[in-house]
C-alpha positions in Angstrom: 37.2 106.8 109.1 40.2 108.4 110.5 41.5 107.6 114.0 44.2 109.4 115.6 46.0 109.0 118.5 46.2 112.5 120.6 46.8 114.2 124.4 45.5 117.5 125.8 48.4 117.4 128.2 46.8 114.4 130.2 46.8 110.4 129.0 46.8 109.6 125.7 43.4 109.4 124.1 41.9 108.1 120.9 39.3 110.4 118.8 37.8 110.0 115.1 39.1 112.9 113.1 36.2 114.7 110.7 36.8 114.9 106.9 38.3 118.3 107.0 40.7 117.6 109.5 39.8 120.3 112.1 38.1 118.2 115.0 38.9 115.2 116.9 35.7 113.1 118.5 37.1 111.9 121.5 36.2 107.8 121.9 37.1 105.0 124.9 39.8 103.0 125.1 41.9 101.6 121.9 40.0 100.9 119.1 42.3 98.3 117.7 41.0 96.3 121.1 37.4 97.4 122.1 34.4 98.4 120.1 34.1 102.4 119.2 32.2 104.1 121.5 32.0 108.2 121.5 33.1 110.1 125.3 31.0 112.9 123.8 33.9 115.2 124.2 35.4 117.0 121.4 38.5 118.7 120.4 40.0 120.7 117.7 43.0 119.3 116.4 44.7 122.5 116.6 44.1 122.3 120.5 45.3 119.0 121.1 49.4 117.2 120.3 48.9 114.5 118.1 50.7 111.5 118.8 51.9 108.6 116.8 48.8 106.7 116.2 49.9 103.3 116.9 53.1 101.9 119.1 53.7 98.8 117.7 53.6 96.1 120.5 55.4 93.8 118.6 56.8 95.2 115.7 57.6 97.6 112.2 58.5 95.8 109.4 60.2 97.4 106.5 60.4 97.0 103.1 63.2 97.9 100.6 63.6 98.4 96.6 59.6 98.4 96.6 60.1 100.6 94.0 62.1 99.9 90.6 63.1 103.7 90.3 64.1 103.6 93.9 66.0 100.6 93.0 67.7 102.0 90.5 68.4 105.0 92.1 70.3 103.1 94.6 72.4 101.4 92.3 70.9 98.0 92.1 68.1 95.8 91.0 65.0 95.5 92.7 64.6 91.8 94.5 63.0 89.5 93.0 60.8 88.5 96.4 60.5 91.3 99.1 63.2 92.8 100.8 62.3 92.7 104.7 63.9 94.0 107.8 63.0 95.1 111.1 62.8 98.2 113.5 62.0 98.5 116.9 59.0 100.3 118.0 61.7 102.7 120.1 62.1 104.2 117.0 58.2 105.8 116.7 58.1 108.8 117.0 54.7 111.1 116.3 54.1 114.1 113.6 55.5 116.9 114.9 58.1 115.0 116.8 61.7 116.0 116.0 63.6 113.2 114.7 67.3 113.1 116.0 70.0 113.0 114.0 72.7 110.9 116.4 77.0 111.8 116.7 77.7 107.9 115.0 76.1 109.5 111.0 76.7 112.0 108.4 74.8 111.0 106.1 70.9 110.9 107.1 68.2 110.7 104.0 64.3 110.9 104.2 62.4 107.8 102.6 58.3 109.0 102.4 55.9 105.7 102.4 52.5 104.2 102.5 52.5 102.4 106.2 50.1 99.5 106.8 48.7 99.3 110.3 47.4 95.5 111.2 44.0 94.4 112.9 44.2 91.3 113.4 47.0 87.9 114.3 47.9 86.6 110.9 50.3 84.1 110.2 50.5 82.5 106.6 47.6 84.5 104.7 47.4 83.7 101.5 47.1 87.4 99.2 43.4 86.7 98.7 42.6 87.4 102.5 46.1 89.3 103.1 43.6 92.6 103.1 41.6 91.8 105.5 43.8 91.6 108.4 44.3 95.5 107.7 43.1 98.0 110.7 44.1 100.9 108.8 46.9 103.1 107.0 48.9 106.0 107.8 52.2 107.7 106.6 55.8 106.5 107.8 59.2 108.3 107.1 61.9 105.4 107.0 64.6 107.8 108.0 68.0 106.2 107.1 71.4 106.4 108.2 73.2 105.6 104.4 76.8 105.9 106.1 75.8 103.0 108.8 73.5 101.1 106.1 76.3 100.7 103.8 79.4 99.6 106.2 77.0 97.4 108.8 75.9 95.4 105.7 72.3 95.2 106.9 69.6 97.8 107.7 69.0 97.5 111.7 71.0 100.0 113.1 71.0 102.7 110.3 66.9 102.4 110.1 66.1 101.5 113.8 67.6 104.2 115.4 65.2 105.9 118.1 62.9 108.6 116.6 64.4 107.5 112.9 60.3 105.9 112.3 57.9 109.0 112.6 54.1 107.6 111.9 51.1 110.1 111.3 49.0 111.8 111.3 46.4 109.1 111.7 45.1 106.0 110.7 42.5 105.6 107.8 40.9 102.9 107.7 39.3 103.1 104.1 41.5 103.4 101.6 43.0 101.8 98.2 46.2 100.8 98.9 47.1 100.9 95.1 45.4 104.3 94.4 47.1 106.8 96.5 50.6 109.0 95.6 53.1 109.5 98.2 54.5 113.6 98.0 57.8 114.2 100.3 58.7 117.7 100.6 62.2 119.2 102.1 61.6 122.6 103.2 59.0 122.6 101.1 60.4 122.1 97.7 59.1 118.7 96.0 61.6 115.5 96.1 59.5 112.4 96.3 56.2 112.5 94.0 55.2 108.6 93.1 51.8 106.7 93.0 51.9 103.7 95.0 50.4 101.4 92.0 54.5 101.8 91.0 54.9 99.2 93.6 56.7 95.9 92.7 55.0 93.9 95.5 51.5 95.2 96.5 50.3 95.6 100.0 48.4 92.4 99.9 51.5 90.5 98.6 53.8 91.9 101.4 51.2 91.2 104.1 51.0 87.7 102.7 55.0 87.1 102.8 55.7 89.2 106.1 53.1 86.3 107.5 54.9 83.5 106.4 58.1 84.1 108.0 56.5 86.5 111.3 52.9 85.9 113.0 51.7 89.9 112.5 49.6 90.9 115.5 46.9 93.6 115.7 49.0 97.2 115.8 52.0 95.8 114.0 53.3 98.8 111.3 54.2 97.3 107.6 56.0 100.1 105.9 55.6 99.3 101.7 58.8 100.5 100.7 59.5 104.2 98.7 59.7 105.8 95.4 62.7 107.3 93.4 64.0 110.7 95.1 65.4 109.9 98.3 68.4 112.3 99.5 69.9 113.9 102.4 68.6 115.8 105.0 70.4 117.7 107.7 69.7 119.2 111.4 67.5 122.1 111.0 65.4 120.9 107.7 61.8 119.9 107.7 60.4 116.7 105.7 57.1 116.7 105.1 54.9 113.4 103.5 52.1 113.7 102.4 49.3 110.9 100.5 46.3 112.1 99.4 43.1 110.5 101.7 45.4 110.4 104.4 47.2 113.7 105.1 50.3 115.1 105.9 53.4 114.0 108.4 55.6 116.9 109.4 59.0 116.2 111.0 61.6 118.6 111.7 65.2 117.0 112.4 67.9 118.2 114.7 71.4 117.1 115.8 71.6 115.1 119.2 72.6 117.2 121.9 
């Protein structure tokens, strides 16, 4: 089932997308709360503005290194335990959104993952039931400020800047986290193409750590880290990331006014 997150020019609504992508079954309320229930109204996506399909109440948690190509790509080794750091939900934008390359860099880069959306308050899972506290997935680009990364030291700042988290297009909510590939294009021309069995820690592992060190609650975003290709990407380019059974999220980015 995919559920996305849209407006006709009005509130925000929620609607369950068909399998070709084309319409949007409007439903009540937000389904990570209250049971699915069909308005009987109906939409074609092309009609409507998608929207990020979840704000995180509480939280995005990323991951780094997830990847050992990534890893070495970056001139390192990947941690032995996962790498976790956080960005503020200011920093979701939607697909379509522009994301807005601020005065303070000069050196942004793309970073195409697998993003986990919660369901339900876990704290300490073990990775046997880490799986079930998943509502869904969708696609994340963990944009990055590499000049601010490298002389802050830590990751807040050059991955928590506002609109440097696009999420989209929707949420699946059945889906192998281990059998999908994650496909980042820049202006169309291929740059990222990795399954996400490469992963070092699996989604079920990271959900199970995240929850020892952070009670996850229902809409929390756990990004799974990224695979070898990163690079930069200027004002005026488009990134695209795509994972097959999900779909495509489209960004353009543009310098701050």
């Amino acid at each position: 089932m995919r559920i996305a997150r849209f407006t006709t020019g009005e509130d925000p609504a929620y609607g369950l997308v068909d399998g070709a992508g084309e319409k949007i079954a409007e439903i009540t309320g937000d389904p990570l709360y209250t049971k699915i229930e069909l308005t009987g109204a109906t939409h074609l996506v092309e009609d409507v503005r998608l929207l990020a399909p979840v704000i995180p109440r509480s939280k995005v948690i990323g991951i780094g290194k997830n990847y050992a190509d990534h890893a070495k790509e970056m001139g390192g080794e990947a941690p032995k335990t996962p790498l976790m750091f956080l960005i503020p939900n200011t920093a979701v934008v939607g697909p379509g959104d522009p994301v807005v390359i601020p005065r303070i860099t000069e050196e942004v880069s793309y970073e195409g993952e697998l993003a986990v959306v919660i369901g339900r308050m876990a704290k300490n899972v073990s990775v046997d039931e880490a799986l079930s506290t998943v509502f869904g997935y969708t696609i994340a680009n963990d944009v990055t400020a590499r000049d601010l990364q490298r002389g802050d030291g830590q990751w807040a700042r050059a991955k928590g800047m506002d609109t440097f988290c696009p999420l989209g297009p929707w949420i699946e909510t059945q889906l192998d986290p281990a059998a999908c590939r994650i496909r980042t294009t820049l202006d169309g021309d291929v740059v990222q193409d990795g399954p996400t069995s490469d992963m070092i820690h699996g989604v079920a592992e990271l959900i199970a750590h995240a929850s020892q060190s952070f009670t996850l609650l229902p809409g929390d975003v756990l990004l799974t880290g990224t695979p070898a290709g990163v690079g930069p990407v200027v004002a005026g380019q488009r990134v695209d990331v795509e994972i097959d059974q999900i779909g495509t999220l489209s960004n353009p980015f543009v310098a701050a006014d």
